[in-house]
N, C-alpha and C positions, 0 to 999 in steps of 0.2 A: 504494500500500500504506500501511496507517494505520500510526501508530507501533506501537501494539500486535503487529500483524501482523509487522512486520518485524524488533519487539525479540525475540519470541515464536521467529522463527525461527533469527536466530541464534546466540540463548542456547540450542535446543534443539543446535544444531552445535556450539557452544566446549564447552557441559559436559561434552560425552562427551571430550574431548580432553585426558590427562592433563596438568600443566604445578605438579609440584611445587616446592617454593622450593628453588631452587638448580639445579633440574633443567627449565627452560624452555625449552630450545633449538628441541623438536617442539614445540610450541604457537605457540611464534613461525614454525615456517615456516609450519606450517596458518593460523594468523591472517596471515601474509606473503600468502598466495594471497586471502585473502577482501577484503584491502583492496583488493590489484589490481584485484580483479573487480569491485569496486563506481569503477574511475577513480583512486582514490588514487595515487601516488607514494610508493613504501615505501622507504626507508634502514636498514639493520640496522647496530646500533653494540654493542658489548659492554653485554649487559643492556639492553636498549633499542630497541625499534622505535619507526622514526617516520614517520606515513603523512600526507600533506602534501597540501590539494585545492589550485584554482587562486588560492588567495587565503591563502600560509599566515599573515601576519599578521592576518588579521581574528578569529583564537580558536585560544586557546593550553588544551587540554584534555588532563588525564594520568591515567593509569589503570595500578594494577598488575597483572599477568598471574598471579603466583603464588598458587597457594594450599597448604595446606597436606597434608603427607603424609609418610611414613615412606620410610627408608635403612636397606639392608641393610647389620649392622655387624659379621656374624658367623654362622656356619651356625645358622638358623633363626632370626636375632635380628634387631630390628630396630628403631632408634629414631626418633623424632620430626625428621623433618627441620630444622625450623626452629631444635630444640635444636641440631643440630649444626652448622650453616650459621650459625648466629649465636654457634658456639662457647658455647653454653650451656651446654654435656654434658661439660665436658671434666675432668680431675683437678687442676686450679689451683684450685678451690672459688667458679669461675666458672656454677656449675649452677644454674638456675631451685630453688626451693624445693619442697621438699616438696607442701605445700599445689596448688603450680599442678601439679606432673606429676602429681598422684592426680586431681586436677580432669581436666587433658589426657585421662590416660587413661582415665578416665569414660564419655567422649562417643562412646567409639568401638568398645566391645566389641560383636563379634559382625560388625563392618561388614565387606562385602565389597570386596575388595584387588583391583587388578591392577600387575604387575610389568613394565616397561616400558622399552625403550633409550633412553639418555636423547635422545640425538642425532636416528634417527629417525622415534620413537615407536613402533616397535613390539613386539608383545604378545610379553611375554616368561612370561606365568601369572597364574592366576588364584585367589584366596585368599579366606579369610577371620580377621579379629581372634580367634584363640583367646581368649587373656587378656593382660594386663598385670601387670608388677608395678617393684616400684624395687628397683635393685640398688642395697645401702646399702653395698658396696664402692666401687663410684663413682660412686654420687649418681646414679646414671641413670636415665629411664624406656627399659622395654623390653618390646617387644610380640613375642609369639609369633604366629605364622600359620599356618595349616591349610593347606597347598597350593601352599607356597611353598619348600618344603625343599630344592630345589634350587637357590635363585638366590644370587647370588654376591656379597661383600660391594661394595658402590660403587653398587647397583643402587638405582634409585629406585621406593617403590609406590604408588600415589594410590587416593584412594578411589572404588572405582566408583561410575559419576554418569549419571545419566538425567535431565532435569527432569521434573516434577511439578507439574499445576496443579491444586490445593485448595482449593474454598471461598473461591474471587477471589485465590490467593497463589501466586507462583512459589515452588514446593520444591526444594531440592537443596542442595550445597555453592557457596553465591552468592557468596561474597566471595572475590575480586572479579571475575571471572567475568562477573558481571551488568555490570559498569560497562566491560567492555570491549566485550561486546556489545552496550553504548548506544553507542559509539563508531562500530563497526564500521555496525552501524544508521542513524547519523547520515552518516556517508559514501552510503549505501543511498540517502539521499532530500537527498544534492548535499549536505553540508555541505562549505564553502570551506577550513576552516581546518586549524589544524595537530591533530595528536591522539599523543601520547606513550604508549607501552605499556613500563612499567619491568618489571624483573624482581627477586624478592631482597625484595620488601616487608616479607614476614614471619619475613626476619630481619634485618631493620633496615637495608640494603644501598641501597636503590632508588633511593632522595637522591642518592646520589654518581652514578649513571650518569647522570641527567637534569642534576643541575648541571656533568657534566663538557660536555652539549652546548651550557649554554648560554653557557659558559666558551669552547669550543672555537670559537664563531661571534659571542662577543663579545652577545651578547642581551642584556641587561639587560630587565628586565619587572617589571611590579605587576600582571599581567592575567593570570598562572597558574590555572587553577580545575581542583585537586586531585579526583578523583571514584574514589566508594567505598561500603561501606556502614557503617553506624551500629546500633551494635549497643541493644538495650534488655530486661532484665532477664525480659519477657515478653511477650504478644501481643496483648492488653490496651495496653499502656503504647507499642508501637511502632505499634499504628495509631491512635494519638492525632494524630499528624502524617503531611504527606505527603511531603518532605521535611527530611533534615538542614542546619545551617547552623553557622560556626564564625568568632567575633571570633578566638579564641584556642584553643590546644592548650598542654600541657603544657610545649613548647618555648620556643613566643614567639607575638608577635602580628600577625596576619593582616594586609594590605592594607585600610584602610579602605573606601579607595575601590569598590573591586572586593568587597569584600561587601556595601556596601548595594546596587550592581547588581545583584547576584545577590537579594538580598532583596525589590528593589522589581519583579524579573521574577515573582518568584514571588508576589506580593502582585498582580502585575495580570490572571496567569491564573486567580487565586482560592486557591491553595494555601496549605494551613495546615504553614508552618515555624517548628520550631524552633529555637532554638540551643543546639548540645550542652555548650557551656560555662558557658552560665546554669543551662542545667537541673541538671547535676554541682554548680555551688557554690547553687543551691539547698537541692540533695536534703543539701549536706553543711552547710549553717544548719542545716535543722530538726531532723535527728535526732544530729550532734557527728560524723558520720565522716569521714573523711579521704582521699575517695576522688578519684583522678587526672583530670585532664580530660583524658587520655590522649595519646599521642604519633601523632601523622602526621606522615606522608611531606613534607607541607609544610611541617609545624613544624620539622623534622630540613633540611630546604632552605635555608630561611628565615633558621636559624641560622648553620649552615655556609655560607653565603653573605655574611652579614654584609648582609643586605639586597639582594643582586644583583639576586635571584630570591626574586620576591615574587606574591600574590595573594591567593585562598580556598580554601574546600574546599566542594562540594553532597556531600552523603549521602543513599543512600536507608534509611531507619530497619529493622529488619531484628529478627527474634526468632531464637533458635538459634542464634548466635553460632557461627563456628568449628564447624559442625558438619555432617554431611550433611543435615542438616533445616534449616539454616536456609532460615527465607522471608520473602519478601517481598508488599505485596498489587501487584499488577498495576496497579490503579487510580495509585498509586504511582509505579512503573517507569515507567507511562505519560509519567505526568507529568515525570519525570524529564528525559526525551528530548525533551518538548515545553517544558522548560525550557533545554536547553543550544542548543534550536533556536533559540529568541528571544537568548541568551546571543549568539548567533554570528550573528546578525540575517537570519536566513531567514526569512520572511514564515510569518505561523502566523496562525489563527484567534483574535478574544478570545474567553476564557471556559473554562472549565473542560477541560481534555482527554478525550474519553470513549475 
């Protein structure tokens, strides 16, 4: 089976499988069974699967499970999980701004909901996004839903997901979703190495489950390679590359080593990467703005570790950010998985991935 063939099948299996932040527990069993089946060796640790082939030091590869979706916080109400799992929503004057929850809830009116146990994923109803609005009593964003009037505060909703292929691009809500099914995938056609599935990404949590294991077994590493997507302003501007790449995040700075590997694998299959920290302090020379080179999962590691636990990050570049349309091209993803194959030294074809 070609990579295509086998990333294509699993991503169509994970999307449909709800796995909100904070609310991941069915996602990890369902993802628990699929590494089995592909030979893996699974461990479950709080927030953290870890599936292991017979070579687990030859590639050390991480991927977060969560995406993002709504908690029921009150008969009919319901807020933005990650606001609350990251304690962003609360009355300490700890709440995301204005600006981002009108943003947030922007992206989602009209979408259809289903309401789900967190434990063992199943359907507990099916909805849709009425409206939004912010309650300026407590800074809150809050979504109403059509369909959901019975479910009960603590309940988690995600957004219905099917994938969608478009004009060469995988559609749906991708991050990160797509980068576990490269995983899962990569198991599919004998990958040896280890592969980490964190949970709590997107509310800033994931760092501390992956550094407690490697704390827990004494690990020390520069060979981490963080994988995810990379988000870009528009569809135009994210198929300019086919691959993301990262000296630096917001936090701190990456493993030298271990990203020019990563660089010179992608330079020798032909792929056009960039790095998302040049491109951010370009874009902020030419026009005077002041914009983040954003925070990951590695940089948040990286620190908190004091260098323990070190590496890079591959990204696949992505338009729709946060949303159920975001996509990706294929061509891309492809490449992705035929990057992390030579990454982990499984013999691969030279040349371009088709």
């Amino acid at each position: 089976m070609s990579e295509t063939e086998a990333l294509t099948s699993v991503l169509q299996e994970l999307i449909r499988q709800p796995s909100v932040v904070g609310f991941e527990h069915s996602f990890f069993r369902y993802l628990h069974r699929l590494l089995e089946e592909r030979g893996a060796r699974v461990t479950w640790y709080e927030g953290l699967l870890v599936a292991q082939g017979h070579d687990p030091r030859s590639a050390l590869f991480s991927a977060h499970i969560d995406r993002h979706g709504l908690l029921c916080t009150g008969p009919n109400e319901f807020q933005y999980a990650a606001f609350v799992e990251g304690r962003r929503s609360d009355l300490l004057g700890n709440s995301v701004s204005e600006q981002l929850m009108t943003r947030v809830g922007g992206r989602f009116g009209g979408c259809e909901v289903m309401a789900y146990e967190p434990w063992s994923g199943a359907w507990w109803g099916a909805g849709r996004v009425a409206r939004t609005w912010i309650c300026e009593r407590r800074n809150n964003l809050i979504f109403e839903v059509e369909g959901l009037e019975h479910v009960v505060a603590g309940t988690p909703v995600a957004f219905s997901d099917r994938l969608r292929v478009e004009s060469g691009r995988f559609v749906g809500q991708l991050d990160n979703v797509l980068s576990a099914a490269a995983l899962v995938a990569l198991f599919e056609r004998g990958f040896a190495g280890t592969a980490f599935f964190t949970a709590g990404e997107e509310a800033g949590s994931s760092w501390r489950y992956l550094l407690e294991w490697f704390r827990r077994f004494g690990e020390r590493t520069e060979r981490l390679v963080v994988l995810d997507t990379s988000p870009f302003s528009d569809l135009e501007t994210a198929s300019r590359q086919d691959v993301v790449l990262r000296w630096k995040d917001a936090n701190g700075t990456f493993d030298e080593q271990t990203t020019r590997r990563v660089e010179a694998v992608c330079a020798a299959v032909g792929l056009r990467a960039t790095f998302k920290d040049r491109y951010v302090e370009e874009r902020n020379r030419a026009d005077g703005q002041k914009r983040s080179l954003g925070s990951t999962e590695l940089g948040r590691i990286v620190v908190a570790s004091g260098g323990f636990v070190q590496g890079t990050t591959l990204q696949i570049p992505t338009a729709g950010y946060h949303t159920v349309a975001e996509s990706a091209a294929v061509e891309s993803c492809t490449a992705f998985v035929h990057v992390l194959e030579a990454l982990a030294g499984a013999p691969h074809e030279a040349g371009r991935p088709g």
